[in-house]
C-alpha positions in Angstrom: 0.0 0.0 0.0 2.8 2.8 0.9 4.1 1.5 -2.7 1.6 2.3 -4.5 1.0 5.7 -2.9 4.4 6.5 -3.6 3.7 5.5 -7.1 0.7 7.2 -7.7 2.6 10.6 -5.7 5.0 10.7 -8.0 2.8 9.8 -11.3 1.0 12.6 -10.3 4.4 15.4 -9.5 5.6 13.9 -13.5 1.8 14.6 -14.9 2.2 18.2 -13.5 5.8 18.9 -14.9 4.6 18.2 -18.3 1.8 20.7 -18.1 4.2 23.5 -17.7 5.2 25.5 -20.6 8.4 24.4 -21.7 9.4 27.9 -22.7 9.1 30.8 -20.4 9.3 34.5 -22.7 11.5 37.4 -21.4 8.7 38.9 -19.9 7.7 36.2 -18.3 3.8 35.2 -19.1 2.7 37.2 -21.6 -0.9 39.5 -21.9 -0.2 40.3 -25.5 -3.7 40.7 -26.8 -5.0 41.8 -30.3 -6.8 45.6 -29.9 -3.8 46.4 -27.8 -1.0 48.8 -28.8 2.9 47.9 -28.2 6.3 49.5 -28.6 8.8 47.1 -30.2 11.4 46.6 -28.5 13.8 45.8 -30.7 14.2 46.5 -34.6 12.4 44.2 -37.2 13.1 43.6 -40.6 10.3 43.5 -43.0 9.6 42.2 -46.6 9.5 45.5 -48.3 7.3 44.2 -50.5 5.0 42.2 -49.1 5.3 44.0 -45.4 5.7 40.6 -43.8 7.9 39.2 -41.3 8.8 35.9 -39.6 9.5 34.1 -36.0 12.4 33.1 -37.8 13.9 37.0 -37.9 15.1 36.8 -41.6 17.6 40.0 -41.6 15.7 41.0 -44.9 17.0 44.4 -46.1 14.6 47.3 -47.6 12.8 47.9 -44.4 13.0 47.8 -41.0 10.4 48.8 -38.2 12.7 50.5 -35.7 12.5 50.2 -32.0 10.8 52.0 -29.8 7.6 52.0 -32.9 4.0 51.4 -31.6 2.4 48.7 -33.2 -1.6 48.0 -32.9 -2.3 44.1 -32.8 -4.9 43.3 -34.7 -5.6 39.9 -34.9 -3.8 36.8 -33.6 -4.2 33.2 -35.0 -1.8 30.1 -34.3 -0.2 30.9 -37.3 0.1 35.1 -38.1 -0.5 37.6 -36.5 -1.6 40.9 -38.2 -0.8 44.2 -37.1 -0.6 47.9 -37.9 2.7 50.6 -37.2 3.3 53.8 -38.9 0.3 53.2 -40.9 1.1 50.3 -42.7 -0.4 46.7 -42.5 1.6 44.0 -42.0 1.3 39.7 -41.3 4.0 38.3 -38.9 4.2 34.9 -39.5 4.9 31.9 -36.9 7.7 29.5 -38.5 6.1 26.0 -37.6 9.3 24.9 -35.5 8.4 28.1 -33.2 5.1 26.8 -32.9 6.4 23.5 -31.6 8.6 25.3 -28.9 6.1 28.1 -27.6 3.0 30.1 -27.8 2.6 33.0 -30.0 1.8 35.6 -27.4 5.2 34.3 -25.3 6.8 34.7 -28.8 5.5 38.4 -29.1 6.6 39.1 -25.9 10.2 38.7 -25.8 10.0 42.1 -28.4 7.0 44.0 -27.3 6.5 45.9 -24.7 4.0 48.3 -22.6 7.0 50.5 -20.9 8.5 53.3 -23.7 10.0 55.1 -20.7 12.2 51.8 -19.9 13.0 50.6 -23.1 14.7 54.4 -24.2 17.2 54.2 -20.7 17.8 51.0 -21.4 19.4 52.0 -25.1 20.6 55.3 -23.7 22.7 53.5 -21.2 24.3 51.0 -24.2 28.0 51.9 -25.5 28.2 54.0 -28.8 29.2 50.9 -31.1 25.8 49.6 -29.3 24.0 52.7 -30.2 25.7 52.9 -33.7 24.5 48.8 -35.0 21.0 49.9 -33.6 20.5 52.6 -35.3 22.1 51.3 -38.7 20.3 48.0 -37.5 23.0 45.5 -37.7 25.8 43.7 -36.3 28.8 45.4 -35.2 31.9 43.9 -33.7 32.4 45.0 -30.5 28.3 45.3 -29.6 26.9 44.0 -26.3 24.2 40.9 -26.4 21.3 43.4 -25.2 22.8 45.6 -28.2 22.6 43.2 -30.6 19.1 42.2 -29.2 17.9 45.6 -30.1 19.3 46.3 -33.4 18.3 43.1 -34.9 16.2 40.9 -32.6 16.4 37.6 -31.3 17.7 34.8 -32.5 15.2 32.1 -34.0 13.8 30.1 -30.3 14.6 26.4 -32.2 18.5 27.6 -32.7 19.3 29.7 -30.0 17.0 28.1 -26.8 18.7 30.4 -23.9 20.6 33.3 -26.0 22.3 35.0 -23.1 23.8 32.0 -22.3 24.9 31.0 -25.7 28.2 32.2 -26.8 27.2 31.4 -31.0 23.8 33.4 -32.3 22.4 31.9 -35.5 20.4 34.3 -38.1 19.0 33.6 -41.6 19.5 36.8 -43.8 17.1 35.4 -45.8 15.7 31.5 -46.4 19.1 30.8 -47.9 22.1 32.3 -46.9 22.8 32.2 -43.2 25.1 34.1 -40.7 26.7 33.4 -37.0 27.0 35.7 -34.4 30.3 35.4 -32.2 30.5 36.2 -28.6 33.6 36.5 -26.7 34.0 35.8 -23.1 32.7 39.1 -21.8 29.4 39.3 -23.9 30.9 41.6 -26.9 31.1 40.3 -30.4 34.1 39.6 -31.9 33.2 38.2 -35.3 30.2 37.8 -37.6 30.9 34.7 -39.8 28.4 33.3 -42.7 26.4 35.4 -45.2 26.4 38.8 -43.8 
């Protein structure tokens, strides 16, 4: 009899572990909600024809949404999610491995937030070559993680599971060429390899 409850106990803990989520987002669990308005966080590159973007974070050139814009959510689905900034439309679309790691609103989160006020002191305290690859919105030897972070977003979730603990960031520039971002021991980058 203590057997079994033993069993069952710990049947029971295992059940429960596997209903957490397996990914928790930067800011923690998310409220992102469509009808709400955001400031992104970081900057985004855009198709400049089409006005989408992907969870993947292709480095597309021709447009980027810089940080700090608001964006209005509009709709969210499991698979896009359509919203408006500087008067434009545009669909963000959720790469199917994403899906398979986390949710789209923890996805959102880790590049939208509520707090304007936060998000500017946070780049005004970032070193000049920081402030520099933001504002060109790029890579820069010599940038910080959170700099990097902010001039060209995260890395895809299903490469880079924890990036501030990863010393090698993978990007696509696009669905074919590829590019790796370097880290040295104190966080800076010290070389950009791949198709950059």
């Amino acid at each position: 009899m203590k057997i079994n409850c033993v069993w069952y106990l710990t049947c029971i803990s295992i059940f429960c572990l596997l209903l957490l989520p397996t990914h928790k987002s930067a800011a923690g669990t998310s409220k992102i909600e469509a009808g709400n308005t955001y400031y992104l966080e970081c900057n985004l590159h855009a198709d400049p024809d089409k006005n989408k973007l992907s969870s993947v974070n292709y480095q597309l050139a021709g447009k980027v949404l810089k940080w700090g814009t608001p964006i209005k959510i509009k709709k969210i689905s499991g698979k896009k999610v359509k919203f408006e900034a500087s008067g434009e439309n545009f669909t963000y679309e959720i790469h199917k491995r994403t899906r398979k790691i986390t949710t789209v609103r923890d996805h959102l989160a880790r590049f939208l937030t509520t707090d304007l006020n936060k998000l500017k002191t946070r780049v005004g305290s970032l070193s000049s070559v920081d402030k520099k690859g933001i504002e060109d919105g790029r890579a820069i030897v010599g940038m910080s993680k959170q700099g990097i972070l902010i001039a060209i977003g995260y890395p895809p979730e299903f490469v880079v599971t924890d990036p501030m603990a990863a010393s090698n960031w993978q990007y696509w520039r696009n669905r074919w060429g590829q590019f790796t971002i370097i880290f040295d021991t104190y966080g800076k980058v010290k070389d950009i390899t791949g198709n950059y």
